[in-house]
C-alpha positions as CSV (number, residue, x, y, z in Angstrom):
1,X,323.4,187.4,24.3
2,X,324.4,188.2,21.0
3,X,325.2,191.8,21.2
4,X,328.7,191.1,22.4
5,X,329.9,189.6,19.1
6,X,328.4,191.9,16.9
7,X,329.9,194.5,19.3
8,X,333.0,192.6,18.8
9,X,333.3,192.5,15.2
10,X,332.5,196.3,15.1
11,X,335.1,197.1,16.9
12,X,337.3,195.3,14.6
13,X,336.0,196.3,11.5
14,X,336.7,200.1,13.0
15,X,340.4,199.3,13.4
16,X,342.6,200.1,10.8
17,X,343.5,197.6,8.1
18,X,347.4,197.2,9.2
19,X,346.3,196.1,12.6
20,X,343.7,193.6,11.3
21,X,345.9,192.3,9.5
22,X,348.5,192.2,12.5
23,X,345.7,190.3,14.7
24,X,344.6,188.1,12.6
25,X,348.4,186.9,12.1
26,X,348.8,186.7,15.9
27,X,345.6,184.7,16.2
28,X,346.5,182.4,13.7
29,X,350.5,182.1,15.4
30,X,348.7,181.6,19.2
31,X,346.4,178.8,17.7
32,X,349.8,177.2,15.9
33,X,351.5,177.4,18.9
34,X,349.3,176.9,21.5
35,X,348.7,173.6,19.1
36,X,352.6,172.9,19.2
37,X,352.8,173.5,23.1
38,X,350.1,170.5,23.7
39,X,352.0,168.2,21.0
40,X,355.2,168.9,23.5
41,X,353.3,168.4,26.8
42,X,351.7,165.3,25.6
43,X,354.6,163.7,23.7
44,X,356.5,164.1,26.9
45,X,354.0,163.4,28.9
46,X,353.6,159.7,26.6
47,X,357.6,159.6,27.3
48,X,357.6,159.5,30.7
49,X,354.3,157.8,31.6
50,X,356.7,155.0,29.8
51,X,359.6,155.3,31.4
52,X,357.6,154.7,34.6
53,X,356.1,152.3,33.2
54,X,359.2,150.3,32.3
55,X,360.5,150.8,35.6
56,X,357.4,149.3,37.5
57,X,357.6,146.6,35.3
58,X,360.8,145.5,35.7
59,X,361.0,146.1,39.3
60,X,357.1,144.1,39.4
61,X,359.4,141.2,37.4
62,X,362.3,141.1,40.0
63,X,360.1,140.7,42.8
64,X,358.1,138.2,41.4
65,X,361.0,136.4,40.6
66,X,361.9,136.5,44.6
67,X,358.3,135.4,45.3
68,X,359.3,132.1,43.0
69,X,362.4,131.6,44.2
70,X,362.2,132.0,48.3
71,X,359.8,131.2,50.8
72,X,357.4,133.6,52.3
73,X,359.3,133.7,55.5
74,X,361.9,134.6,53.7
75,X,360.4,138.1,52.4
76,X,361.4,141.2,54.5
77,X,358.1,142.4,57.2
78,X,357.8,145.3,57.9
79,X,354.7,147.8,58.9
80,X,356.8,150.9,58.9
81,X,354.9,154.1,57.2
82,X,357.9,156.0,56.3
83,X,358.3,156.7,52.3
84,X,361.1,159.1,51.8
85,X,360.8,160.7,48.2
86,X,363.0,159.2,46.4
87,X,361.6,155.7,47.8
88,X,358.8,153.4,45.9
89,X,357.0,150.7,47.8
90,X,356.6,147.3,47.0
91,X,354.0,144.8,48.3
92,X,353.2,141.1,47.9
93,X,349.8,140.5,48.4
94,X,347.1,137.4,48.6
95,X,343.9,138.6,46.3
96,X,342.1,139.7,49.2
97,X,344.3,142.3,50.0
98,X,346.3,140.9,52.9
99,X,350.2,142.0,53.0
100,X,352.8,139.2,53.1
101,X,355.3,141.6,53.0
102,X,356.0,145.1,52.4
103,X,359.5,147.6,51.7
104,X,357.0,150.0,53.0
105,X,353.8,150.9,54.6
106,X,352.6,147.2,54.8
107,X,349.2,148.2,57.2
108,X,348.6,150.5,54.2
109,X,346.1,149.4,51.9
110,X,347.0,150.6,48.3
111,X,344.2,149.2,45.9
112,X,340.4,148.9,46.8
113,X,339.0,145.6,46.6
114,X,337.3,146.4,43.1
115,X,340.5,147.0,41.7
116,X,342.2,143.8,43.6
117,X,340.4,141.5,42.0
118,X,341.3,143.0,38.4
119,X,344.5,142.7,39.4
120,X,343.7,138.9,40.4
121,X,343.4,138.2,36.9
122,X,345.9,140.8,34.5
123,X,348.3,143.5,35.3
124,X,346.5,146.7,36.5
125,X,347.8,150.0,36.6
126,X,346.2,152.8,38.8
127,X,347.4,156.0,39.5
128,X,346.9,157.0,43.5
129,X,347.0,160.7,44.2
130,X,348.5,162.2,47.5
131,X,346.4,161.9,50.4
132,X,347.0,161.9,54.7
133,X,348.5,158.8,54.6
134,X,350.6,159.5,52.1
135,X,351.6,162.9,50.8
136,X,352.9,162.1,47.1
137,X,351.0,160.8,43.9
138,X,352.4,157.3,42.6
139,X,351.2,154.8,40.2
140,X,350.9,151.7,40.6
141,X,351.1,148.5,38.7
142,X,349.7,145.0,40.2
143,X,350.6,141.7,39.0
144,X,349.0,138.2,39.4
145,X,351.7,135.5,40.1
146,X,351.7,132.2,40.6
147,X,353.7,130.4,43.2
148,X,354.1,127.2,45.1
149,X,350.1,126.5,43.9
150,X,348.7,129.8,44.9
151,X,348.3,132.8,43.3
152,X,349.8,136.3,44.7
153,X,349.6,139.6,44.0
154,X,352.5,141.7,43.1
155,X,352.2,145.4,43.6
156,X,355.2,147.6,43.2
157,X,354.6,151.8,42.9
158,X,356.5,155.2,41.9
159,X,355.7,158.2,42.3
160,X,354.4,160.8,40.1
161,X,355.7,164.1,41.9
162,X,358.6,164.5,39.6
163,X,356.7,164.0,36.4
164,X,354.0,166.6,37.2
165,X,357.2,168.8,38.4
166,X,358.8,168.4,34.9
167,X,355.4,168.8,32.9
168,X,354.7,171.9,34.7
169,X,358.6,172.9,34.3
170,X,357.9,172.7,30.7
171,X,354.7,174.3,30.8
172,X,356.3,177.7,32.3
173,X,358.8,177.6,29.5
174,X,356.1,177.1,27.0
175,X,354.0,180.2,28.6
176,X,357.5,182.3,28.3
177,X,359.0,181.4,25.3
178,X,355.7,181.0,23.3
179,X,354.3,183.5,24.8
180,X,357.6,186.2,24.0
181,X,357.7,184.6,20.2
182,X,353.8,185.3,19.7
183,X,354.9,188.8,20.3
184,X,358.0,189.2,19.3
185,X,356.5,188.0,15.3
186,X,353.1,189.9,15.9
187,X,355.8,192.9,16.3
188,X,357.3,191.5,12.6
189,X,353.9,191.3,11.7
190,X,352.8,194.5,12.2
191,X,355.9,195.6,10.3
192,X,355.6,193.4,7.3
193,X,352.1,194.7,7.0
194,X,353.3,197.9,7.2
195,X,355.5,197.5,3.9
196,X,352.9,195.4,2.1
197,X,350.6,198.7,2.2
198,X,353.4,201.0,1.7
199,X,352.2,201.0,-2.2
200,X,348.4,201.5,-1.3
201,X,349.5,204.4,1.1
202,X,351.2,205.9,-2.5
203,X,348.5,205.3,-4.4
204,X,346.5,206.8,-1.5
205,X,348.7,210.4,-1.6
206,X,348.9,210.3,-5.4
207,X,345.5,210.1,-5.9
208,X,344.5,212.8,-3.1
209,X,346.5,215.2,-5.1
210,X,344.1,214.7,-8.3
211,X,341.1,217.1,-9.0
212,X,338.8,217.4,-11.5
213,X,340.6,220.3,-13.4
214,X,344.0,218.2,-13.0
215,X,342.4,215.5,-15.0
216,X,342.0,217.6,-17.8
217,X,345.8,218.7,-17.9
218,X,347.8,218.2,-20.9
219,X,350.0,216.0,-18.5
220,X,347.7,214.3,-16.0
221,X,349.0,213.4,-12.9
222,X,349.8,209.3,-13.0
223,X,349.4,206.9,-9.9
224,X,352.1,204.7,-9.2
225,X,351.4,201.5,-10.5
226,X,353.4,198.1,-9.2
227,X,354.4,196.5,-12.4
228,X,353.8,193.2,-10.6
229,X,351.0,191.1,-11.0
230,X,349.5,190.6,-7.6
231,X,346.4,192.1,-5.8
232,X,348.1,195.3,-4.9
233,X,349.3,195.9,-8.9
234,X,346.3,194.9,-10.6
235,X,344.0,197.3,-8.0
236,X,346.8,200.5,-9.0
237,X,346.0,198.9,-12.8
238,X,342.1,199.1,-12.1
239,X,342.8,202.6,-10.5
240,X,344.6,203.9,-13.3
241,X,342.1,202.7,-15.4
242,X,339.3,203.8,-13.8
243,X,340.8,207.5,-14.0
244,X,341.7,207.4,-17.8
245,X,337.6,206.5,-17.9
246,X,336.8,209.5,-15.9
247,X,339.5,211.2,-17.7
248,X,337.7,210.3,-21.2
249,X,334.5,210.9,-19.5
250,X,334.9,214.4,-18.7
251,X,337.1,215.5,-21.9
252,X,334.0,214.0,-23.7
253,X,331.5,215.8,-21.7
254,X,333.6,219.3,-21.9
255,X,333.5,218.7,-25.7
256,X,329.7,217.8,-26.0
257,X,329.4,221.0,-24.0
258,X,331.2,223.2,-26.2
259,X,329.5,221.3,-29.0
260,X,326.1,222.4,-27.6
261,X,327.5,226.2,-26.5
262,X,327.9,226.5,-30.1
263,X,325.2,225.0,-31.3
264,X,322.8,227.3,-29.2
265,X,324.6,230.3,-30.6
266,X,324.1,229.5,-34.0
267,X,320.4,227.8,-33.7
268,X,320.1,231.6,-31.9
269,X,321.5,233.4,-34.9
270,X,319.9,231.7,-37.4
271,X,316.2,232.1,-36.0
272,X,317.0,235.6,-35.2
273,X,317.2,236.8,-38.4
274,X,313.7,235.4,-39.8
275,X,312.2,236.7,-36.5
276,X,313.9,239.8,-37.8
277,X,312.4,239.6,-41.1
278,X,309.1,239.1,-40.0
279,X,309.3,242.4,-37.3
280,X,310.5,244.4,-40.5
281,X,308.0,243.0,-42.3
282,X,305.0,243.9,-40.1
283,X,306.6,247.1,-39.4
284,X,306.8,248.1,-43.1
285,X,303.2,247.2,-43.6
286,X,302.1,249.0,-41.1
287,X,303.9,252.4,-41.7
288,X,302.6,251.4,-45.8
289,X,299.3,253.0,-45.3
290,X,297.5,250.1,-45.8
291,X,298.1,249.4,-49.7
292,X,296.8,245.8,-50.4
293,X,299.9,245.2,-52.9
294,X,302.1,246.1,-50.1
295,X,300.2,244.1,-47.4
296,X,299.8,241.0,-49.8
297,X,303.9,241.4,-50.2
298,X,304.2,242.3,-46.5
299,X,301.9,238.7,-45.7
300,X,304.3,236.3,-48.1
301,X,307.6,237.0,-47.1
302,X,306.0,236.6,-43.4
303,X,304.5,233.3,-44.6
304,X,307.9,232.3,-45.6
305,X,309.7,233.4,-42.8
306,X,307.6,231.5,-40.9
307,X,308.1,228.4,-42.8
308,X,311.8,228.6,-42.6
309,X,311.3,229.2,-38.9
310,X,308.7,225.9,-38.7
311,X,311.7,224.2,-40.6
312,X,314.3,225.0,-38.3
313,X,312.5,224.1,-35.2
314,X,311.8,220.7,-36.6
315,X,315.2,220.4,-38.2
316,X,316.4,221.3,-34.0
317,X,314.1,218.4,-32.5
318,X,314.4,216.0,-34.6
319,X,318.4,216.2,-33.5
320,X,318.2,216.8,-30.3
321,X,316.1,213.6,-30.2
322,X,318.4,212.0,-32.0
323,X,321.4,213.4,-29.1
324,X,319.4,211.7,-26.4
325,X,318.5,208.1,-28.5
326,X,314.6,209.0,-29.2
327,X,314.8,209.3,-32.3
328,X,312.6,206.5,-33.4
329,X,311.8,204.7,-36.6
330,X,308.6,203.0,-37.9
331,X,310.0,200.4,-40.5
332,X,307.8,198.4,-42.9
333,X,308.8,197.0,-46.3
334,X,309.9,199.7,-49.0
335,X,310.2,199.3,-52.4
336,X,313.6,201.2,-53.4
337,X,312.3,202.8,-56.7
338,X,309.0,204.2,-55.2
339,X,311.3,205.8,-52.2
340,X,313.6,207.6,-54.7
341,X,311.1,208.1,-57.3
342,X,308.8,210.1,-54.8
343,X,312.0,211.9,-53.6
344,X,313.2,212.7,-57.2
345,X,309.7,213.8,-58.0
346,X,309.9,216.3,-55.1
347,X,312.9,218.1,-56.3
348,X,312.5,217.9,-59.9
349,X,310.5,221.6,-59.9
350,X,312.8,223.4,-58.3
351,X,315.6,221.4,-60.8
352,X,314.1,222.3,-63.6
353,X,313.9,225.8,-62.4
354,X,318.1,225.7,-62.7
355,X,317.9,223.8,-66.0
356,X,319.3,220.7,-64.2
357,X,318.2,217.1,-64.2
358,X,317.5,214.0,-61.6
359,X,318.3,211.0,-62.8
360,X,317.2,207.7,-60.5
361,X,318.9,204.2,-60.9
362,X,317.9,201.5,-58.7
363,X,317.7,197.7,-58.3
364,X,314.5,198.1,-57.3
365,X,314.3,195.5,-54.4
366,X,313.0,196.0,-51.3
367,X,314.6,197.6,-47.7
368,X,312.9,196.9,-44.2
369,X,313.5,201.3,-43.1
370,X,311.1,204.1,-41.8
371,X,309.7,205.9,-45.5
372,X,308.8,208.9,-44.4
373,X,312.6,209.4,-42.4
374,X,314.5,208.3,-45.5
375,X,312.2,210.3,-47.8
376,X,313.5,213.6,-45.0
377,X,316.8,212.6,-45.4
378,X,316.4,211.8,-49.3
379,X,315.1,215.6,-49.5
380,X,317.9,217.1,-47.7
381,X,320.6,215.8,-49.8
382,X,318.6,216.8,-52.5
383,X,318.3,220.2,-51.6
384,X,322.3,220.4,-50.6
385,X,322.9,218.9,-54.2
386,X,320.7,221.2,-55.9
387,X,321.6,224.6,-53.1
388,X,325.6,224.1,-53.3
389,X,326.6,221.6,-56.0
390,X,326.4,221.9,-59.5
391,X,325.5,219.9,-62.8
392,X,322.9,217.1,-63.1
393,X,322.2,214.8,-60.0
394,X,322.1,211.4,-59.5
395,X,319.9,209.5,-56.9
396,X,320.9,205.4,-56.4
397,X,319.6,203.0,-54.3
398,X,321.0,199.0,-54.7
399,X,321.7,196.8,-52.5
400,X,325.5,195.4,-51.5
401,X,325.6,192.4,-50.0
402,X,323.7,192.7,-46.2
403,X,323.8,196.9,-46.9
404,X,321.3,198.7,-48.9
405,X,323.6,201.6,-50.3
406,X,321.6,205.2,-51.1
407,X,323.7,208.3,-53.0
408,X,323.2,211.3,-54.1
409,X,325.7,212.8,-56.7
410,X,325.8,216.1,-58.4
411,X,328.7,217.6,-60.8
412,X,330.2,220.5,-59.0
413,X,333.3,221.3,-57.4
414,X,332.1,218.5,-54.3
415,X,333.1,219.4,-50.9
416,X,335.6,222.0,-49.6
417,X,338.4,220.4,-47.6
418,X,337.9,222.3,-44.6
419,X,334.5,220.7,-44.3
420,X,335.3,217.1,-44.9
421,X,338.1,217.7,-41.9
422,X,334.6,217.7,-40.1
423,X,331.8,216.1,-41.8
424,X,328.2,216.7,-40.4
425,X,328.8,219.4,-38.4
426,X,326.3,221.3,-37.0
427,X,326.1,224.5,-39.0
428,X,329.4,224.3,-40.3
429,X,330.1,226.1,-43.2
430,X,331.7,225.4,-46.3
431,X,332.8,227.2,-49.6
432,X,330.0,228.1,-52.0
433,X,327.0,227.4,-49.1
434,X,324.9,230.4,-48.9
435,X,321.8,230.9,-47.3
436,X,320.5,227.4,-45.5
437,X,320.3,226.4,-41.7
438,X,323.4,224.5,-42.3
439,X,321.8,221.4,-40.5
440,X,320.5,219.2,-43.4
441,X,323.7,217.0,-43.7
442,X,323.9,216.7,-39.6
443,X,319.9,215.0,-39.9
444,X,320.7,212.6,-42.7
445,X,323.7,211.1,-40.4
446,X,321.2,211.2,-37.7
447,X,318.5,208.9,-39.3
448,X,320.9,207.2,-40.9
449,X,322.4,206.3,-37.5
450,X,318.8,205.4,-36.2
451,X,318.1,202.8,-38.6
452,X,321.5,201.1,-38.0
453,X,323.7,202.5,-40.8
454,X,326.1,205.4,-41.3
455,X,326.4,208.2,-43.6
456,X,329.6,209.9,-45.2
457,X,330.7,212.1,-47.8
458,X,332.8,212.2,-50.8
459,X,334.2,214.2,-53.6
460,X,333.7,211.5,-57.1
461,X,333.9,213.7,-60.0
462,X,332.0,215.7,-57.9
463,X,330.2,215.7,-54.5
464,X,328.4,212.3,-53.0
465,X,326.6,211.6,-49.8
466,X,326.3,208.2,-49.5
467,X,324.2,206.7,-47.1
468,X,324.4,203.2,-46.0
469,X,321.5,201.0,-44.0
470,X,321.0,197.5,-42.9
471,X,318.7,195.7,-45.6
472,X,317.1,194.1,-42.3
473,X,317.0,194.9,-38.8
474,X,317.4,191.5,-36.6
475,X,314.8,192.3,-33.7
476,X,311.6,191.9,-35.4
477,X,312.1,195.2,-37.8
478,X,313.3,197.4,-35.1
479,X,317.1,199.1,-35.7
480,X,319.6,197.7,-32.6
481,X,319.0,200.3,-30.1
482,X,316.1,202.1,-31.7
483,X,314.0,202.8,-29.0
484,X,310.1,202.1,-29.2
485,X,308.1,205.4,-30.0
């Protein structure tokens, strides 16, 4: 049984939105009007049941008024059965139902006796439909009166023929007229709805005409958009906004593409040549003749091949960990002078080698951070200071305000400008860097950026890389959005 309405509301849901929208405004108008057409039919029909009413009242108070005034004798006899349509009977009864006298069809009993002896004691009205005897419907209204010591019954009647004729004359005009304006403004309807979807339909055509490739034009395409603010213009608003994300979306992942095309061809280039090296190498010692000096020369520079290649492979994970948010941190208290003394110390060999000094200055308080990935990044700005810059270096550490703020600073000729247009590029290049992977400043800004902080670089009588970190991480020591390792 209740297939049909699900049935039902399939097929509706399968029309098209215009003529929903164009039955569910002619539903609405039928139940309005269909409402209005019973308010007419039973405000009229009120109107004349009291116009008949009136009528049978004052013709029950002129008879009466005869009853008072004459003698029974008086009152016309008759037991004739003719009733001619535009002729009402009147009676004067006793209460048990016998005629005294009668304009009509006095041997014609009009009440039952139930319905006599109501009318013994107040006025009744009954209605009397149309029967062999007699072949219209009339109402009837029965009075007691009181005459000469007894009590009578007046009963005076109409009939109802010409109200039913006029209630269903108005009912046929109801059926046409209501009936020709439910479709004459489901017609309107259907247009109306028309031109409230005339701006979807455009947004519709507009937006089957964009592609992927056309959202990457210099001049996108651009849906029409209602500059009023109703459902229709805030859903071209949403749409439009919803493109200029896809838009963003796909320059973003074109660049980060391109990014990574590059990147690849440079991570290639750079470990070809050690795994050139080291095939040159074994080569060479093996076309030597097996001298142990050569061998033993052969055997280091493989060794440090190899190293730069172990270096360069680490360097690549620990970013491309970083590109996908694993890069993770293990923080614990650190004091600031043992993290840049241990780093200082580090370098200081291959500083002294150049005749070149590390100086450390630090507040020596304490940072909530991962050691051993600040002591990477401390090592690679070290090794860019003492690889491309110049002059003594300087490594600080103190905290400002909620920040813990760490720098390196050398006294060369700082960075190029061509580089600081791009910062922490991926083996960019810059003036004066020679030999080097070109990926130690892209791995600072990448731990720096898993503890919380940010990296950036400066040319202060000479060149800086500041880093700055968060002296405490609010979630229980863990960086927002540091994943767990």
């Amino acid at each position: 049984m209740n297939r049909l309405p699900i049935r039902g509301r399939r097929a509706i849901e399968r029309l098209p939105i215009r003529w929903r929208l164009t039955l569910a405004f002619g539903l609405a108008l039928a139940v309005v009007l269909t409402a209005v057409g019973f308010f007419l039919q039973a405000r009229l029909r009120a109107e004349l049941d009291l116009g008949i009413q009136r009528d049978l009242r004052a013709r029950a108070g002129q008879l009466g008024g005869l009853l008072v005034r004459s003698s029974i004798e008086a009152l016309p006899q008759t037991t004739s059965a003719q009733l001619e349509p535009d002729e009402n009977i009147a009676q004067i009864l006793r209460p048990d139902g016998t005629v005294i006298a009668a304009s009509s069809y006095g041997d014609l009993a009009l009440l039952t006796p139930a319905q006599l002896a109501a009318a013994a004691l107040n006025e009744t009205i009954v209605d009397r439909p149309g029967d062999s005897a007699l072949d219209e419907s009339i109402r009837i209204l029965a009075q007691p009166v009181r005459a000469r010591g007894q009590l009578f019954l007046v009963l005076v009647s109409d009939s109802l023929d010409e109200r039913d004729e006029t209630l269903a004359s108005l009912l046929r005009l109801e059926l046409i007229g209501l009936g020709a304006a439910l479709l004459a403004s489901c017609a309107v309807g259907y247009l109306v709805a028309g031109l409230a979807l005339r701006p979807v339909e455009a947004l519709r055509r507009e937006a089957s005409r964009i592609s992927g490739e056309s959202l990457l034009d210099a001049e996108p395409a651009v849906l029409p958009v209602s500059g009023t603010d109703d459902e229709i213009g805030r859903l071209g608003t949403t749409l439009a906004a919803m493109l200029e994300r896809i838009r963003t979306a796909q320059r973003a992942q074109r660049d980060v593409l391109d990014r990574q095309r590059r990147f690849l061809a440079d991570a290639s280039h750079q470990l070809r040549t050690p795994l050139a090296i080291i095939k040159a190498e074994v080569e060479l010692a093996r076309a030597g003749g097996g001298q142990p000096d050569d061998l033993r020369a052969a055997l280091d520079s493989t060794g440090e091949e190899a190293e730069r290649l172990r270096q360069l492979t680490d360097q690549l994970l620990l970013l491309a960990a970083a590109d996908e948010q694993r890069l993770s941190v293990r923080t614990e208290q650190v004091r600031l002078d043992e993290l840049l003394d241990h780093a200082a110390e580090r370098a200081r060999p291959r500083a002294l080698r150049d005749g070149r000094t590390i100086t450390v200055r630090t507040d020596g308080s304490l940072l909530v951070a991962d050691p051993r990935r600040l002591e990477h990044a401390l090592g690679n700005l070290l090794d860019n200071a003492l690889l491309h810059g110049a002059g003594d270096i300087e490594l600080s550490g103190q905290h400002v305000g909620e920040i813990v703020r760490l720098q390196v600073r050398d006294h060369g000729n700082g960075f190029a400008a061509d580089y600081l247009s791009h910062p922490f590029e991926r083996f960019a290049g810059s003036a004066g860097i020679g030999r080097g992977s070109g990926l130690g400043l892209a791995i600072v800004q990448a731990i720096a950026e898993a503890h919380g902080g940010s990296a950036r670089l400066g040319n202060d009588d000479g060149g800086s890389v500041i880093m700055e970190l968060p002296a405490r991480y609010p979630s229980g020591g863990r960086p927002p959005g540091s994943p767990a390792r």
